[in-house]
C-alpha positions in Angstrom: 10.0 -12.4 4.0 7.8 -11.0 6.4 3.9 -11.9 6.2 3.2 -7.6 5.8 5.7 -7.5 3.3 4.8 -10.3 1.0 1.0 -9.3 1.5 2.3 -5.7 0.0 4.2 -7.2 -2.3 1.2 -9.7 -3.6 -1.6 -6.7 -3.6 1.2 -4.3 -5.3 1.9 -6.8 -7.7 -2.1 -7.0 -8.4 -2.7 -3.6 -8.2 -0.4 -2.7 -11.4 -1.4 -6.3 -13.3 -5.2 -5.2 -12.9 -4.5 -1.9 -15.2 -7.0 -0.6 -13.2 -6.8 3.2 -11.8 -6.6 3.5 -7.9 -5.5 5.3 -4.8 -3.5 3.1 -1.7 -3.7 4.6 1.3 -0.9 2.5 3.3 -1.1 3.3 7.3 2.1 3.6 9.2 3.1 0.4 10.8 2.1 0.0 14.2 5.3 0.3 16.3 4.3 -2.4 19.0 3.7 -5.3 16.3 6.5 -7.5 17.1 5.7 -9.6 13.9 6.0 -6.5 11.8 9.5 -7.3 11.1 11.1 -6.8 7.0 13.1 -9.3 5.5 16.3 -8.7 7.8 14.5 -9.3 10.9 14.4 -5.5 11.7 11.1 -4.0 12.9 9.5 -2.3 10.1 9.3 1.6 10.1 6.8 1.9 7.7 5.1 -0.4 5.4 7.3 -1.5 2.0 6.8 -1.8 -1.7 8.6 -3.1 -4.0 11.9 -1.0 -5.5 10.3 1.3 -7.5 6.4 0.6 -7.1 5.7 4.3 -7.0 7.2 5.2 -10.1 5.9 2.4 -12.2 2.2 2.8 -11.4 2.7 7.0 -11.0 0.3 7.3 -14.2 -2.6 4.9 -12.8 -1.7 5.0 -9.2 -1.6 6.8 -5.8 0.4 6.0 -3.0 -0.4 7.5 -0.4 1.4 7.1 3.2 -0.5 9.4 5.6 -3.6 10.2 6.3 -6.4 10.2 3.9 -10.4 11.8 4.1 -12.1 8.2 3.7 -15.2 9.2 3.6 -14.8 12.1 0.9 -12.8 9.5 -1.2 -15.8 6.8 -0.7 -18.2 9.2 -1.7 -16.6 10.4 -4.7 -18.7 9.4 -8.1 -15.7 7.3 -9.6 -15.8 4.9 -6.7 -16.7 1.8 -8.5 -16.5 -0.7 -5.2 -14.9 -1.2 -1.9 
């Protein structure tokens, strides 16, 4: 499994376990990162979750896979900590 990947994986994983509320903002994978490679060996289009991610957390969770206004989302009074 590719480094990216199992990072996803492992902050997915921790992301539903902490029961917490949250938005992901994931950016598109940058296309000249020859490491960036999913767990065939082909380079990775965009970043991967794991089968289903976006369902299971859809009640305390956000994926989001383009861009996002940082600074409005920082700002925001239910920002608890970066």
């Amino acid at each position: 499994m590719a480094r990216q990947t199992r990072e996803g994986f492992e902050l997915a994983k921790g992301l539903d376990n902490s029961g917490q509320k949250f938005l992901w903002v994931l950016r598109k994978v940058d296309p000249n990162d020859i490491f960036a490679e999913d767990d065939n060996g082909d380079i990775m289009k965009e970043n991967q979750l794991p089968q289903g991610y976006e369902e299971k957390v859809k009640n305390k969770g956000i994926v989001v896979r383009d861009w996002a206004p940082q600074v409005e989302i920082l700002a925001h009074k239910s920002v608890g900590g970066l």
